[in-house]
C-alpha positions, -999 to +999 in steps of 0.1 A: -673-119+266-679-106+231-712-089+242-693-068+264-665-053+242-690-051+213-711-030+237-676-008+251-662-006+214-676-013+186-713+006+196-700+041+207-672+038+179-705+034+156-726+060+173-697+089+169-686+080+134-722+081+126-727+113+140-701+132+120-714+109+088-749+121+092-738+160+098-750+183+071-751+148+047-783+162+031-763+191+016-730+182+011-713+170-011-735+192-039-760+165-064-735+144-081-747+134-113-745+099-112-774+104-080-801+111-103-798+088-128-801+059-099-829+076-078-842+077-110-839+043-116-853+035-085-886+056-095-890+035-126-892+002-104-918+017-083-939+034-108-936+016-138-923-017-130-892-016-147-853-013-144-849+020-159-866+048-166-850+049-203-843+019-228-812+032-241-787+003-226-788-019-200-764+001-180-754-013-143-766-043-127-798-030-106-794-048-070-783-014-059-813+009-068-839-019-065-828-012-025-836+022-029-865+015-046-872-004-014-863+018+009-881+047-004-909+031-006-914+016+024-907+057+040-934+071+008-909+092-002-921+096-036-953+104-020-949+134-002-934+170-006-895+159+005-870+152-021-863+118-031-826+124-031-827+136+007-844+095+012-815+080-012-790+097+010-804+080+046-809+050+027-764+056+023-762+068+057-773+031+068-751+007+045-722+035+058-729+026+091-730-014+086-697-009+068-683+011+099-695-024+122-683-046+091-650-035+090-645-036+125-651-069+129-631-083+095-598-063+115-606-085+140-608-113+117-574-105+106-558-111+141-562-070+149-563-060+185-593-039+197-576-006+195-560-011+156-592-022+148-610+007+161-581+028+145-592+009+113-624+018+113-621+057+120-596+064+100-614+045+069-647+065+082-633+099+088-612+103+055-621+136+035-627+107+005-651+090+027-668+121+037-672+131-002-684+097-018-699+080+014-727+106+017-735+101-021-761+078-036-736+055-061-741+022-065-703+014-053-715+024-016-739-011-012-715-031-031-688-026-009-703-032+022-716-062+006-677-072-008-664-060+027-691-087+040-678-113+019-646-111+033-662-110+070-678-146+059-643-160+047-624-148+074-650-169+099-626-184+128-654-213+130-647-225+094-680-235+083-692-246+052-724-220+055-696-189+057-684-198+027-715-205+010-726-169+026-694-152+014-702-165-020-739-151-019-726-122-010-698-110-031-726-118-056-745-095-046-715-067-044-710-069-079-744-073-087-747-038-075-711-022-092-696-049-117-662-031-108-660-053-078-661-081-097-624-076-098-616-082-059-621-121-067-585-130-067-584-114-032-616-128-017-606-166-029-574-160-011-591-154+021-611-183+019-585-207+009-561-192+038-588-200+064-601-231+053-591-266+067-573-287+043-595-318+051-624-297+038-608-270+016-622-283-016-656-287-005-660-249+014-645-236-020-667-254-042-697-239-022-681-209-020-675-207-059-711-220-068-730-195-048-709-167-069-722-179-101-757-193-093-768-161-073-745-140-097-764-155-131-801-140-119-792-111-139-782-124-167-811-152-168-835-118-163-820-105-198-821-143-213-862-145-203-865-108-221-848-122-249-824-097-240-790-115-227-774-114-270-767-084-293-797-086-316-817-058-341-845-041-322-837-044-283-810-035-261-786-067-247-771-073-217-738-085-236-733-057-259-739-034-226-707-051-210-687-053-243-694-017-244-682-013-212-650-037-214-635-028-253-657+000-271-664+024-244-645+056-250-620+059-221-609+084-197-568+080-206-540+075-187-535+092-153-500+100-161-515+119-191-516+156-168-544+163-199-558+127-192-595+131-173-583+096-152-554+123-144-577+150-134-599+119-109-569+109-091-556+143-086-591+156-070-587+121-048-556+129-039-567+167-029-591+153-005-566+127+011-532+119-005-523+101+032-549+070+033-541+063-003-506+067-002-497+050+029-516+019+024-493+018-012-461+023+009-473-003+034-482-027+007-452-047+005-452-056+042-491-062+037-481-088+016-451-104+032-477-112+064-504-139+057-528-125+078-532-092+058-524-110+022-558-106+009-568-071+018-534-061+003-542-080-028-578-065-025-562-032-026-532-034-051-556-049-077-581-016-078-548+005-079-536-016-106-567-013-127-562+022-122-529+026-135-544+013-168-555+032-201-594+026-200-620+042-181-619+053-148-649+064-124-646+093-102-662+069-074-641+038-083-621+049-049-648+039-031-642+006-026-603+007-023-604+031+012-617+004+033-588-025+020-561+008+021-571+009+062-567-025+065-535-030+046-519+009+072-528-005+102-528-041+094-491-038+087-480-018+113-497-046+139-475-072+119-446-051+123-449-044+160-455-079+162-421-090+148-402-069+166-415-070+202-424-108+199-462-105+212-493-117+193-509-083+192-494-046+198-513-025+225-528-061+241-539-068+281-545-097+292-582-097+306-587-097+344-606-126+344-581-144+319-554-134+347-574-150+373-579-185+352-543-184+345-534-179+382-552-206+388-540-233+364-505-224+376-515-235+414-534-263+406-507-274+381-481-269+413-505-288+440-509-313+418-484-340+433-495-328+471-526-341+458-514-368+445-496-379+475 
């Protein structure tokens, strides 16, 4: 029964993982910059009532801090002597943890066995990157368990129209907390179109689709009732923020610029863990020649893509590729095993009680004409 192997998997696999996520996570990595600037953020929604503690640009959208505004209120730290940056980081330590159970259960999804997708799961948790950026309060950490969610909902074996309609709510809210995720689109609509049936495809997509824009347009009507949303004299806009962002916005260069700062990000990745990164882009091309990994390898090759462009690149824009790059390693080498020893699943046994039933339906199906007779 699923109770039972979530109960023998999937609950010590989260309780150890979490362990060696919450070790020393108050300390290290050292305060990244980015940290203060949202638990500052968050501050402003509690004390002042407002998105930001300054006025210079509309910067991010705020789904992200407004839960840490949450969570820190609801554990006063703002109130007492601890630092609100030690409260930020539990509040990570938590979405890291639903990722860990996430994940798991979108291998699964993707026709993994048990043990790959236990595999998945601890090598995308215990990766030196992981380590680094997971413990970190960036906005990229909630939207990617939120993306990685999405996927979870459009993978659903049971094919209803409320997954879809819960995928689209929720990819919503993934790049309503890091518009970089915005990008994974193509990916995600693969999914969902993969695992729809055709007699209903166009009405799970439509759902699917229109809970992206109407959830994902709160923001924007927000800026429109501030008289906000257009470029204007006087106020700040949400659409000269993301033109800013997308055109004007001085870049980081090229990483195959060695005197490029995009160079400098990928080489520190790469430091931590060249082999996660690196395999899932050598595994790629079976990734996509199998249909049930397509869309995590498209999920992943896009977000390398956008890095290989001039522009600018974000030292925690890796955070939302490790999970896809686990899927895509030991998602292929499933596929692979698969096509060469002929079986459904590598490292598979049949259940003892699915033995049994299957004993069973043999010698009724051979007593049949006795009984018959």
């Amino acid at each position: 029964p699923p109770s039972r192997w979530k109960t023998r998997i999937l609950l010590p696999l989260v309780i150890v993982l979490g362990f060696v996520q919450g070790t020393n996570m108050l300390h290290w990595p050292a305060v990244l910059f980015d940290e203060g600037t949202y638990v500052g953020n968050a501050w402003a929604v509690g004390n002042r009532g407002v998105l930001a503690f300054y006025t210079y640009t509309y910067g991010h959208p705020p789904l992200a801090w407004l839960l840490i505004a949450l969570w820190t209120s609801a554990r006063g730290v703002f109130g007492n002597g601890s630092y609100s940056l030690d409260g930020a980081r539990e509040l990570m330590y938590v979405v890291n943890i639903i990722s860990f159970a996430l994940l798991y259960i979108l291998a699964r999804r993707i026709r993994m066995s048990r043990t790959l997708a236990a595999v998945t799961v601890a090598i995308f948790a215990l990766s030196p990157l992981s380590l680094y950026f997971h413990r970190g309060v960036l906005l990229d950490n909630p939207a990617t368990v939120w993306a990685i969610a999405a996927f979870v909902l459009a993978t659903s074996p049971r094919h209803r129209l409320w997954s879809f309609a819960g995928s689209g709510a929720c990819f919503a809210a993934s790049y309503l907390s890091k518009e970089t995720t915005l990008v994974l689109f193509p990916a995600l609509l693969l999914a969902a179109f993969q695992n729809t049936d055709r007699r209903t495809r166009r009405y799970c997509l439509a759902l699917f689709v229109a809970f992206i824009v109407l959830v994902g347009l709160a923001y924007p009507l927000y800026a429109m009732l501030k008289g906000e949303l257009l470029p204007g004299p006087g106020h700040v806009s949400l659409l000269g923020t993301d033109i800013n962002m997308l055109f004007t916005r001085q870049g980081t260069g090229s990483i195959f610029n060695p005197h490029a700062v995009a160079h400098g990000t990928v080489t520190f990745w790469l430091s931590l863990d060249p082999w996660l990164v690196g395999m899932a882009l050598a595994f790629s091309p079976a990734g996509l020649a199998f249909r049930s990994t397509r869309a995590v390898t498209a999920a992943y090759l896009i977000q390398v893509l956008i890095t290989l462009r001039p522009g600018y690149l974000p030292a925690m824009y890796v955070i939302a590729m490790l999970p896809f790059a686990a899927l895509v390693v030991t998602g292929s080498i499933q596929e692979m095993c698969r096509l060469v020893t002929g079986r459904s699943t590598p490292f598979y046994r049949r259940p003892a009680e699915a033995r049994w039933r299957l004993l069973v339906a043999r010698g009724a199906k051979l007593l049949h004409p006795v009984a018959v007779t």
